[in-house]
C-alpha positions in Angstrom: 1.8 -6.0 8.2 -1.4 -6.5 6.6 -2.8 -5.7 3.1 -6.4 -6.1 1.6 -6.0 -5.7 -2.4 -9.0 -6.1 -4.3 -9.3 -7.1 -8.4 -11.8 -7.9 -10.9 -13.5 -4.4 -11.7 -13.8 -2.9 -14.9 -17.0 -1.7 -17.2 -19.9 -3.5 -18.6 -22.8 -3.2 -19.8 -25.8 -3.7 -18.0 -27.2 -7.5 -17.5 -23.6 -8.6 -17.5 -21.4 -10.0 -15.0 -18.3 -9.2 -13.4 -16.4 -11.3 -10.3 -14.6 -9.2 -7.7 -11.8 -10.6 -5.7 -10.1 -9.3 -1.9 -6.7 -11.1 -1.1 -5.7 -10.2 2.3 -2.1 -11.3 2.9 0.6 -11.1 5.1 1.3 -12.2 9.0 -2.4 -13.3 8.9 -4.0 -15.9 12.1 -7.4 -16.0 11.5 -10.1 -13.9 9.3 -12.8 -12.8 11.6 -14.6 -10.9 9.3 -14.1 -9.7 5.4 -17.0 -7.8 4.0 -17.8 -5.8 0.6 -19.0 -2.0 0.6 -19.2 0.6 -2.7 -19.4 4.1 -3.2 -21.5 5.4 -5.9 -20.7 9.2 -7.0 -22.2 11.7 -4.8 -23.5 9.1 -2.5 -22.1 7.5 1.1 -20.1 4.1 1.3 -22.8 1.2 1.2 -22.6 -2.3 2.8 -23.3 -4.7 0.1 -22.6 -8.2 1.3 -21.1 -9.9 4.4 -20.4 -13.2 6.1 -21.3 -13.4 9.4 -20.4 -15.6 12.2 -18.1 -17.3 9.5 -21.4 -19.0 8.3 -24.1 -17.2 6.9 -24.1 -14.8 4.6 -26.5 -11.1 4.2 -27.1 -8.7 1.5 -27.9 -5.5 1.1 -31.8 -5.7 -0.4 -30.9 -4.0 -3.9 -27.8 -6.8 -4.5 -30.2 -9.9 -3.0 -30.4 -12.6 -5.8 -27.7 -11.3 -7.7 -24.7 -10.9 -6.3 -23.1 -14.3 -4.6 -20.7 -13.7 -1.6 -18.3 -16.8 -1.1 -15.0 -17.0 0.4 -11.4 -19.3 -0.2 -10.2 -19.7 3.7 -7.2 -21.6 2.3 -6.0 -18.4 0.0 -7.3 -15.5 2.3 -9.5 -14.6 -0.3 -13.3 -13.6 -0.9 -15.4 -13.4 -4.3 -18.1 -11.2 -4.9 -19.7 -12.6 -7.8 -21.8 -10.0 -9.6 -24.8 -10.8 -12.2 -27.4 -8.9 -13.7 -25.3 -5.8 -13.2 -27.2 -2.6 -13.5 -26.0 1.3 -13.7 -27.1 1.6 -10.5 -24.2 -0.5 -9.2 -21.9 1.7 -10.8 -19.1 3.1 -8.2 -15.9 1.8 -5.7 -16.0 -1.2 -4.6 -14.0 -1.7 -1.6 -13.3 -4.8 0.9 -13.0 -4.4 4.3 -11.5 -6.9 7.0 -11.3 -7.5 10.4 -8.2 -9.4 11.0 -6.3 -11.2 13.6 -2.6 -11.0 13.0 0.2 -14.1 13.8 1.2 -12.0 17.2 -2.1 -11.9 18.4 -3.2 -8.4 17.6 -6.7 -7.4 15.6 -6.2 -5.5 12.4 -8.7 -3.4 10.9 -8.5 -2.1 7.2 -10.2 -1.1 3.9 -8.2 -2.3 0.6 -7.9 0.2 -2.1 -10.6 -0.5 -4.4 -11.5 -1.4 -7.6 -14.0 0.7 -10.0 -17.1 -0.9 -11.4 -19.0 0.7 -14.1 -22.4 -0.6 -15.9 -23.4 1.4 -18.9 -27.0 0.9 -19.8 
């Protein structure tokens, strides 16, 4: 079994900072993909920031220069480091993975998420 929890959430106010983790664990191979999304109220899930190819990583336009992605290959785990926070990036934050599992087979998930809210 796999799990994706995610941490670091809570409220701020706007210009701060706030540092999201996603720990995937359990009979994990290989990471081939771990990615961020968020849901604002009222609006559709948004990407907001992805490694690809294991090497380079893309943001959504809104988040560029703000938000850092980086990744712990050791602990399973990816950072979303957020600064300059604005209300606009009020909403879920979820992490979403694309994993190969210790018996060979690919594993596909969403963690639960973790609220952010910027007050202005």
């Amino acid at each position: 079994q796999v799990q994706l929890v995610e941490s670091g959430g809570g409220s701020v106010q706007a210009g701060g900072s706030l540092r999201l983790s996603c720990a995937a664990s359990g009979s994990i191979l290989a990471i081939n993909s771990m990615d961020w999304y968020r849901q604002a109220p009222g609006k559709q899930r948004e990407s907001v920031a992805r490694i690809v190819n294991n090497d380079s990583t893309t943001y959504a336009h809104s988040v560029k220069g703000r938000f850092t992605l980086s990744r712990d290959n050791a602990k399973n785990t990816e950072y979303l480091q957020m600064n300059s926070l604005q209300p606009d990036d009020t909403g879920v934050y979820y992490c979403h993975a694309e994993i190969v599992k210790l018996v060979g087979t690919k594993w596909i998930g969403w963690g639960q998420g973790t609220q952010v809210t910027v007050s202005s």
